[in-house]
Legacy VTK file of the C-alpha trace (Angstrom):
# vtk DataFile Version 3.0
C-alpha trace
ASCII
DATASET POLYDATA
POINTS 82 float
87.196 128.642 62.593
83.434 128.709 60.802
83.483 129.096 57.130
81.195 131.558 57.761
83.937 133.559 59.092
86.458 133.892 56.402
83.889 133.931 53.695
82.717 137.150 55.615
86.244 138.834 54.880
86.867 137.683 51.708
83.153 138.733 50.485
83.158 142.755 52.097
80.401 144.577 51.474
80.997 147.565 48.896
81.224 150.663 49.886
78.484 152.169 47.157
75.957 149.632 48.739
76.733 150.775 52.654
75.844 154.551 51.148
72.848 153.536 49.456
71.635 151.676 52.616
72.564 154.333 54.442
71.297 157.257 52.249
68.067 158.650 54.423
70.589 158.714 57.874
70.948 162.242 59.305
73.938 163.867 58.593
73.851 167.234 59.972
76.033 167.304 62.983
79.789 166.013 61.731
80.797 165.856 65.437
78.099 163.389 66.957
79.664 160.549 66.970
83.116 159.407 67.126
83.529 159.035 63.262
81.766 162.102 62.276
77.694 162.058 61.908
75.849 159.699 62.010
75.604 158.505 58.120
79.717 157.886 58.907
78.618 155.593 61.800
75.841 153.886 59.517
78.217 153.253 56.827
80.934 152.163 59.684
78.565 149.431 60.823
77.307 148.320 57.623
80.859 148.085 56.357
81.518 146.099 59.581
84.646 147.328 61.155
86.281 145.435 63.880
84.611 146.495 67.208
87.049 143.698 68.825
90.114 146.292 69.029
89.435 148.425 72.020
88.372 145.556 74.336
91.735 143.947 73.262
93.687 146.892 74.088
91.982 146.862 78.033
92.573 143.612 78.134
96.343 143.163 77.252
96.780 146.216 78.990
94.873 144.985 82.765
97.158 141.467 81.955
100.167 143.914 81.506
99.184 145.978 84.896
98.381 142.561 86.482
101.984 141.460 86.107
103.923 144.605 86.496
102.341 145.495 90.229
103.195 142.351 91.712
106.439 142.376 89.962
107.068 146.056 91.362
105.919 144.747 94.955
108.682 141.878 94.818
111.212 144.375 93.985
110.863 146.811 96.379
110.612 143.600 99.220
113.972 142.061 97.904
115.832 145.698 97.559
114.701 146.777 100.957
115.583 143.234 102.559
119.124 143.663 101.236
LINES 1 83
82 0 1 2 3 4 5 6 7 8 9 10 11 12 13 14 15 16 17 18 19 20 21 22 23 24 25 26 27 28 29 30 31 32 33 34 35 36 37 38 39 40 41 42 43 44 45 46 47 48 49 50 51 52 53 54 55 56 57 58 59 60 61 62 63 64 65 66 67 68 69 70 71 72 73 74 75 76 77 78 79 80 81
């Protein structure tokens, strides 16, 4: 693991700075985006949240799908052969 890494969590940005570099974003709409307008989604990204979490979810949940339908297939061959 980079050094670069962990010094990256242990050294978050503030949140006064993210508002300050986000202070001359739009926010009229609070319903553009999916965390309200878009001086939420500025400060979002500059705060850096984890964009890793919803590609985890897919993929634990194809791996989970990808062993339950053969699993389902072998059942229903060995109760139907019995």
């Amino acid at each position: 693991m980079p050094i670069n890494f962990i010094e990256y969590f242990i050294n978050a940005p503030l949140f006064s700075d993210a508002v300050e570099y986000c202070n001359d974003v739009v926010n009229d709409d609070p319903y553009i985006t999916e965390y309200g307008t878009m001086q939420d989604q500025c400060v979002a990204n500059f705060m850096g949240e984890p964009k890793i979490i919803g590609p985890l979810i897919f993929l634990f949940s194809l791996v989970g799908l990808l062993f339950v339908i053969p699993l389902m297939i072998y059942l229903f061959i060995n109760f139907f052969n019995k």
